[in-house]
C-alpha positions in Angstrom: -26.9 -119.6 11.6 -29.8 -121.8 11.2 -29.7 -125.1 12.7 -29.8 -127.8 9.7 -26.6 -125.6 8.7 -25.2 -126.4 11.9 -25.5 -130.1 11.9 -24.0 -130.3 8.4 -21.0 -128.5 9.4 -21.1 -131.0 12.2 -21.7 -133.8 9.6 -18.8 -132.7 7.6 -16.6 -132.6 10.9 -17.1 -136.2 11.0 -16.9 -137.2 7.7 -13.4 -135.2 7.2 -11.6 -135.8 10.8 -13.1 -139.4 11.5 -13.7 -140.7 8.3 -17.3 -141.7 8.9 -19.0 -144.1 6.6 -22.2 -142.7 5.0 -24.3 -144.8 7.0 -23.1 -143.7 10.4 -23.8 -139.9 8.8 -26.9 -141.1 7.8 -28.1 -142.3 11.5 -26.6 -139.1 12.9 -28.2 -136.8 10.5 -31.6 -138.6 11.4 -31.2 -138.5 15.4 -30.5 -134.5 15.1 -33.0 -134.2 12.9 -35.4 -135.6 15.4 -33.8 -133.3 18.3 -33.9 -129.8 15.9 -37.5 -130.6 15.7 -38.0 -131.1 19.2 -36.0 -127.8 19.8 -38.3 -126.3 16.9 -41.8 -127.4 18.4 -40.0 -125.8 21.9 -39.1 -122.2 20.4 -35.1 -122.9 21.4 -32.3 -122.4 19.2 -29.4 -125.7 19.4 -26.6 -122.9 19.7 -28.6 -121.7 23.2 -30.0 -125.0 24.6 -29.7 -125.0 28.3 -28.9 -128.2 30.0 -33.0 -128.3 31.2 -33.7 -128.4 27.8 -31.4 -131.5 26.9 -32.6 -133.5 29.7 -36.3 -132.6 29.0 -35.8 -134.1 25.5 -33.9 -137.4 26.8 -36.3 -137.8 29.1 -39.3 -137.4 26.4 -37.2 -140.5 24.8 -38.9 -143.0 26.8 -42.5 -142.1 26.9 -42.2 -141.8 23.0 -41.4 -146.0 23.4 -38.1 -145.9 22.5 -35.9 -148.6 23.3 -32.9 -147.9 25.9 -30.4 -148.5 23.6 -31.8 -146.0 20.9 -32.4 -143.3 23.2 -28.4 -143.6 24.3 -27.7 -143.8 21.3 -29.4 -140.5 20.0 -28.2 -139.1 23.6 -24.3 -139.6 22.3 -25.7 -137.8 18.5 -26.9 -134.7 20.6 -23.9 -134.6 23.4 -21.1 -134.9 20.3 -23.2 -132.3 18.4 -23.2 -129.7 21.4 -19.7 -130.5 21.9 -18.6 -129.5 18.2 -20.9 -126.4 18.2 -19.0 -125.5 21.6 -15.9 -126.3 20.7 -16.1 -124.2 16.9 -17.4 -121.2 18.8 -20.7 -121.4 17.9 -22.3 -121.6 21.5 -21.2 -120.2 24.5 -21.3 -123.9 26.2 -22.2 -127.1 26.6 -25.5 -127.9 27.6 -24.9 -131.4 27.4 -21.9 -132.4 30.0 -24.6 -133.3 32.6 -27.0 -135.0 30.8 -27.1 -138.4 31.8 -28.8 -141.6 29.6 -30.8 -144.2 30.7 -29.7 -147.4 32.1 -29.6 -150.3 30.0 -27.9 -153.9 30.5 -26.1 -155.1 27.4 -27.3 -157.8 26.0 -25.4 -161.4 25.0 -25.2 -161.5 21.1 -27.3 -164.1 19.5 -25.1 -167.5 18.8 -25.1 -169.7 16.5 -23.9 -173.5 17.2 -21.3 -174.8 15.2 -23.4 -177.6 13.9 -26.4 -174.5 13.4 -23.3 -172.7 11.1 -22.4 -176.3 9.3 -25.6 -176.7 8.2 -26.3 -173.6 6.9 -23.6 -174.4 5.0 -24.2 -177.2 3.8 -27.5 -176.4 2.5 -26.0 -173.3 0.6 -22.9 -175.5 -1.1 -26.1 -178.4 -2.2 -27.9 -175.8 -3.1 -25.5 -173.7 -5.6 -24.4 -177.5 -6.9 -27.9 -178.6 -7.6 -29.1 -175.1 -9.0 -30.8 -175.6 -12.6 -29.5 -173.4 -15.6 -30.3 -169.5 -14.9 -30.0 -170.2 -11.3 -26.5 -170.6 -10.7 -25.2 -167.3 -10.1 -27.7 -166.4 -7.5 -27.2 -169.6 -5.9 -23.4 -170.3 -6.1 -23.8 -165.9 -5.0 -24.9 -166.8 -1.8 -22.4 -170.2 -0.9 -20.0 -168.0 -1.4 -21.3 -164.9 0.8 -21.8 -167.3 3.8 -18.3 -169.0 3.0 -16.0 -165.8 3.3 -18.9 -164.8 6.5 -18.2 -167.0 8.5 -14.5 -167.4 7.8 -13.4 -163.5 8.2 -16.2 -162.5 10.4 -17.0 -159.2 8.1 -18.9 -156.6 8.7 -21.8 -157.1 6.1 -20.9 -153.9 4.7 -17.3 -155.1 4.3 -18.8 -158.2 2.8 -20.8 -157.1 -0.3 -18.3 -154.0 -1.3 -16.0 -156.7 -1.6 -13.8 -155.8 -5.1 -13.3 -158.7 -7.4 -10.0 -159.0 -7.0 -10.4 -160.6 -3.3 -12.3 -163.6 -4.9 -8.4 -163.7 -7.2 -6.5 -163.7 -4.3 -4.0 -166.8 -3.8 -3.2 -165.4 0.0 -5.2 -167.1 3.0 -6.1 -163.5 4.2 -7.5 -160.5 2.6 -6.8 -156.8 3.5 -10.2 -155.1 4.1 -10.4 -151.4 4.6 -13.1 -151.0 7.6 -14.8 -148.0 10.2 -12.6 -145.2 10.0 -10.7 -146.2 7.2 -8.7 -148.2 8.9 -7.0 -151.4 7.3 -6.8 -155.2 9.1 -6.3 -158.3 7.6 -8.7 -161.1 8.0 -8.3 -165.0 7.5 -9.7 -166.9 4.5 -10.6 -170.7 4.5 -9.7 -172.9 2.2 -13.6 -173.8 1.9 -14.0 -169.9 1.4 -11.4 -169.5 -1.7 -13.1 -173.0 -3.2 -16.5 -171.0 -3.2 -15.3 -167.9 -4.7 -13.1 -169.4 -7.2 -16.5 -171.3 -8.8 -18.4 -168.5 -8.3 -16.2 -165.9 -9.8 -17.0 -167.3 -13.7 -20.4 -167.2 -13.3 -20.1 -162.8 -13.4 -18.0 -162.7 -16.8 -21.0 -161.2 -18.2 -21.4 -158.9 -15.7 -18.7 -156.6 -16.1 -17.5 -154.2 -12.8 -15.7 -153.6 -10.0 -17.7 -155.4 -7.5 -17.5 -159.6 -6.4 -21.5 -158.9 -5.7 -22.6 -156.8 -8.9 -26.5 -156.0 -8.3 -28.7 -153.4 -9.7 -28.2 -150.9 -7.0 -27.5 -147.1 -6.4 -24.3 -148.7 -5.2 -23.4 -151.0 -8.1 -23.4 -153.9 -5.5 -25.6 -156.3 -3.3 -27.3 -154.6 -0.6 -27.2 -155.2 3.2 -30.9 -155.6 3.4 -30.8 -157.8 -0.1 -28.3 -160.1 1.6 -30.1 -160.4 4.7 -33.1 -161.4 3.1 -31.9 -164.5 1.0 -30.1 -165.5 4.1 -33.7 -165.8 6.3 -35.0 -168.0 3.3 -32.0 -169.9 3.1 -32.0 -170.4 7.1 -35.8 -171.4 6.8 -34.6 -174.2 4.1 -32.2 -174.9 6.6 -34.4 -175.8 9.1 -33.3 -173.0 11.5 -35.7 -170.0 12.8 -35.5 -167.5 10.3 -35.5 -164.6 13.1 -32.0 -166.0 14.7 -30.2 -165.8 11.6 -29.0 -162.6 9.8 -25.2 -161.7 9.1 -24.5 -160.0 12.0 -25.2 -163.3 14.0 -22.4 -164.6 11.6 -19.8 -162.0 12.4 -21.4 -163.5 16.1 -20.6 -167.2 15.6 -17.1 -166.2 14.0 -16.1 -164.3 16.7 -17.7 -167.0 19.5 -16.6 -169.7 17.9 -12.7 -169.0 18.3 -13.1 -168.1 21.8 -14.7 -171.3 22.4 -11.7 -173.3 20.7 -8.9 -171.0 22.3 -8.5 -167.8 20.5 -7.0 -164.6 22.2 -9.6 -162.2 22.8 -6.8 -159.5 21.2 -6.7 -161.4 17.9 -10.6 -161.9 18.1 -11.2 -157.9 18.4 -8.4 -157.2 15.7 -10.0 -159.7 12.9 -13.7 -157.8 13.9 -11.6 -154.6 13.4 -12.7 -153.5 17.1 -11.4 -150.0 18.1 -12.1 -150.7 22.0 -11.3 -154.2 23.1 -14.3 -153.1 25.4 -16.9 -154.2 22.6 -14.9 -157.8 22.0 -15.5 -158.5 25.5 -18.9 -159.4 24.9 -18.2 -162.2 23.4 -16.6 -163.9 26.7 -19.8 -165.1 27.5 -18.4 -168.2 25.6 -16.0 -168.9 27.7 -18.0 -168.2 31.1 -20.4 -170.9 29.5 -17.2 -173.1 29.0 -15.3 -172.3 32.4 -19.0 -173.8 34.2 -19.1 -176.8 31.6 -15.3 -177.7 33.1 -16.1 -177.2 36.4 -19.4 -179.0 36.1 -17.5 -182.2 34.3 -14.4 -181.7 35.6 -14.2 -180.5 39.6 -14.5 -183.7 41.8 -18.0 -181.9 43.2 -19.1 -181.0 40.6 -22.4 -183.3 40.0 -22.8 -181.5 43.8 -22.8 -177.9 42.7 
């Protein structure tokens, strides 16, 4: 069987028994496509790849200049390809078992300060009040994307396939389908619902499904759109345009009710975390915190 007829069997494994999103296909279908032409240029066919062969290609990672991360991550692409191709019957074994990634140290997540968030909101809400005629919507757009951001903590892809119906909703919470398909509800503000509810008007002449309509092969705002008004917006803001994006908001959500007491269990369900594992990340917070009490608080502690 030739091997790009492999990985979409593969592909469609994924997409039928784990309910991948299209974008998590799309990253695997480009990592495999980058080890079946490494396997190509090296006269070996995927379905008899020796374990030499899958080390010699991790190891080739690095001197291309990729980044630890990536090469891990295209390490777990490969090792959960040659699993499935074992595992269907369509190699005699597993030639990835012993392959082994590189080390890397996992980084803190960049962090906004609440008074860094405020202000970014503040300059959106002027901004969508003060906008001229023919402005509005795209201004009042993007109060309102930073409003339920920062007050659910969404993915960004969760954010702008938001249906219309969640700007209509009288409930504090919305019900947000997320990786896997799974469902989980996440909080809304009162400052959020005020945002949607004068934003939502401003698209009665544009007709759809969506909350964020746009001219897209989707029908909606993009991730890439979104994240792009949100560097000029942070610029106007007076913050560094390359510490803000939307995942640094899902950051600051998460951070910022660890810092005021949160349970790190209700912090990794409202992110919609799988493993509690990648929630943990965020204590960093509270190790900051712990050393601000001792520092302030401990008898010694102007000593330490």
């Amino acid at each position: 069987m030739k091997p790009s007829r492999l990985v979409g069997l593969f592909l469609d494994m994924l997409a039928a028994e784990r309910g991948a999103a299209q974008n998590t296909l799309a990253a695997y279908r480009r990592d495999l496509e980058d080890y079946l032409d490494w396997l190509g240029r090296h006269g070996i066919d995927p379905a008899e790849a020796e374990p030499a062969a899958v080390r010699s290609y991790v190891a080739g990672l690095a001197a291309r200049g990729l980044k630890a991360s990536s090469a891990a991550r295209r390490l777990s692409a490969v090792r959960q390809f040659h699993k499935f191709l074992y595992l269907e019957g369509y190699a005699r074994s597993d030639p990835s078992a012993s392959a082994s990634g590189p080390k890397r140290g996992r980084p803190l997540p960049k962090v906004l300060s609440v008074a860094e968030v405020e202000r970014l909101l503040t300059v959106a809400r002027e901004a969508a009040a003060a906008a001229p005629a023919g402005e509005g919507l795209r201004a009042a757009r993007m109060h309102c994307l930073l409003e339920l951001l920062y007050a659910s903590g969404l993915r960004v892809s969760e954010l702008v396939a938001l249906p219309r119906a969640a700007a209509r909703s009288r409930d504090l919470f919305l019900v947000v389908r997320g990786k896997g398909g799974r469902e989980r509800l996440v909080p809304l503000t009162e400052a959020a619902r005020d945002a949607a509810r004068a934003y939502l008007p401003l698209l009665e002449e544009r007709p759809g499904p969506w909350l964020f309509p746009a001219d897209s092969a989707s029908g909606h705002l993009t991730r890439q759109a979104f994240a792009r008004d949100l560097k000029a917006l942070a610029a106007a803001a007076g913050l560094r345009a390359d510490r803000v994006s939307p995942h640094v908001l899902r950051h600051a959500f998460a951070s910022h009710l660890l810092q005021n007491g949160a349970d790190l269990r209700v912090v990794q369900e409202l992110l919609g975390h799988a493993d509690i594992a990648t929630t943990q990340i965020y204590t960093h917070v509270l190790d900051e915190r712990l050393k601000g009490m001792v520092r302030d608080l401990h008898p010694l502690g102007d000593a330490a």
